[in-house]
C-alpha positions as CSV (number, residue, x, y, z in Angstrom):
1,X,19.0,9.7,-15.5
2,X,15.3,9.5,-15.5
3,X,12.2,10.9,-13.9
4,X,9.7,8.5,-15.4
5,X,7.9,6.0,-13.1
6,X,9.4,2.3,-14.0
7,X,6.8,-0.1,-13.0
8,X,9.2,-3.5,-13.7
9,X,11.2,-2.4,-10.5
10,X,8.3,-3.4,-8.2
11,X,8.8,-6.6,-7.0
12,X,5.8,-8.7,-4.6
13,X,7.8,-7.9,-1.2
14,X,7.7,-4.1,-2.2
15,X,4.6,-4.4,-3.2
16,X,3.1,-5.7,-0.1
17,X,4.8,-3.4,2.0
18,X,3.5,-0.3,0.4
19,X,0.1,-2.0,0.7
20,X,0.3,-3.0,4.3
21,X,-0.6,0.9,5.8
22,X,-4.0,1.2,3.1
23,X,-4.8,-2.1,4.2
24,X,-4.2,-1.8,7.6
25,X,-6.0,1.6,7.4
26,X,-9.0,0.2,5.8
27,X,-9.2,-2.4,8.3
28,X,-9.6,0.4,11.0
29,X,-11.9,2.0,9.0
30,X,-14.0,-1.0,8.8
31,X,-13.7,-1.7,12.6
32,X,-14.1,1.3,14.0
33,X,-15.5,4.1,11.8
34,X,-11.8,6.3,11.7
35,X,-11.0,7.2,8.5
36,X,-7.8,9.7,9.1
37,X,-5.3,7.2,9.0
38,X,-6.2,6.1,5.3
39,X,-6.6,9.5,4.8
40,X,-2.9,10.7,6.0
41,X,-1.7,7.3,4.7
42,X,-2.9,8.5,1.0
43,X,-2.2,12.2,1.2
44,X,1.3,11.8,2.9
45,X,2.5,9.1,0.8
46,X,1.7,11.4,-2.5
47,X,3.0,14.3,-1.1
48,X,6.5,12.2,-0.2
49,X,6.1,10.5,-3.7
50,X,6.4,14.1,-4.9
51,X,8.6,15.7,-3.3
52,X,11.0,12.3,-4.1
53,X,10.5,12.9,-7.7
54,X,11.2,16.7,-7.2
55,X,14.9,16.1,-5.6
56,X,15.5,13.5,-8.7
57,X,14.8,16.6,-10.9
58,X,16.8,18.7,-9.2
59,X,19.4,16.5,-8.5
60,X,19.8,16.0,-12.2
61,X,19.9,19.5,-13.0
62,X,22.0,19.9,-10.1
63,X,19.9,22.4,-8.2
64,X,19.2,23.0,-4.6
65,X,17.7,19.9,-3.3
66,X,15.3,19.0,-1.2
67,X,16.9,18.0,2.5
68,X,16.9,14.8,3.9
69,X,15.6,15.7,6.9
70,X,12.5,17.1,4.7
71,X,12.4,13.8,3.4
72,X,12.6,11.8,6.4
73,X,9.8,14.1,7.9
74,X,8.1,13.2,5.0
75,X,8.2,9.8,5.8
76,X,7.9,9.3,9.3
77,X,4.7,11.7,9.6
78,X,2.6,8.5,6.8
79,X,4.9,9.0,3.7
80,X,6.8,6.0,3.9
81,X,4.7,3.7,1.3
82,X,4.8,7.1,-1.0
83,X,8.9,6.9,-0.7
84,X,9.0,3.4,-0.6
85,X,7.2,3.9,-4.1
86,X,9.4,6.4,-5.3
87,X,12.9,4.6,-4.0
88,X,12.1,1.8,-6.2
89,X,10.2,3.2,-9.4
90,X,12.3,6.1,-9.4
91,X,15.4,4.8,-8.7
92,X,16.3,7.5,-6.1
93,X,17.8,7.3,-2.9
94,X,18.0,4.0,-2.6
95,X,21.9,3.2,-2.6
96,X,23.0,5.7,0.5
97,X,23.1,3.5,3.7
98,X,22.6,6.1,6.0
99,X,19.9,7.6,4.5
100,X,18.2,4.1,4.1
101,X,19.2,3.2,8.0
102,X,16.7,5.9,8.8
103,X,14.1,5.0,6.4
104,X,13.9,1.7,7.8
105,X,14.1,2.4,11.3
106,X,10.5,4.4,10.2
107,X,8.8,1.6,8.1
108,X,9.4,-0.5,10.5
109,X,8.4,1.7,13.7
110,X,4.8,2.1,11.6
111,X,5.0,-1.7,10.7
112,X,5.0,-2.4,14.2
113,X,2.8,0.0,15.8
114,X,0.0,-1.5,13.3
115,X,1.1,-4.8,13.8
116,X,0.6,-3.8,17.7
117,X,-2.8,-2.2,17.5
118,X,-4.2,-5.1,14.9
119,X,-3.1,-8.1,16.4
120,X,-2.4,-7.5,20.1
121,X,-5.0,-4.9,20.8
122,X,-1.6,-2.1,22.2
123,X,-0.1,-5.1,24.2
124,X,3.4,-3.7,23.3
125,X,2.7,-0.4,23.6
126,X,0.9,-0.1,26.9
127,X,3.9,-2.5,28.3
128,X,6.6,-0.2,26.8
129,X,5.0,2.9,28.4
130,X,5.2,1.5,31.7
131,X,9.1,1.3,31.3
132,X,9.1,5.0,30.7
């Protein structure tokens, strides 16, 4: 097992998916000044990128590893594209089902909420609050 970074695993679907939240981001940005989201976007998605690479160390020293939870945290709060990244170039946790269940359920619940803001202006979210 491996730490280094394997490029050849990134395919163009990958690929795009890590790009959508910078592009997305930038796209704000452009329209309206905001500049936190690329800036969470960036920061979180190292930081998850990191701490991925960290369990992978520790995992094959077999020392105390970093929780899932931690991870998922990681993830949900803009560190998706970071573990996406990681997942694929690193070759870690990518196989457990549960543990990609929940990573899904975040990329797309961020996939959506831009797809939501950019292309129907919060249609789906102002209808979904009034359910509530």
């Amino acid at each position: 097992m491996s730490t280094q970074f394997n490029r050849r695993r990134l395919n163009g679907f990958t690929t795009t998916i890590i790009l959508l939240p910078f592009i997305f981001s930038l796209t704000l940005f452009y329209q309206t000044q905001n500049f936190i989201p690329l800036l969470v976007y960036t920061l979180m998605g190292g930081v998850t990128f990191l701490l991925y690479r960290l369990d992978k160390n520790r995992a094959i020293r077999e020392q105390w590893r970093i929780s899932e939870f931690t991870l998922h945290c990681c993830e949900f709060f803009g560190g998706w594209a970071g573990a996406l990244l990681a997942q694929h170039g690193l070759r870690h946790k990518n196989k457990k089902l549960s543990f990609q269940i929940v990573f899904w359920l975040i990329v797309c619940s961020h996939l959506l909420y831009w797809f939501d803001l950019m292309m129907f202006n919060h249609y789906l979210e102002k209808h979904l609050l009034t359910l509530i």
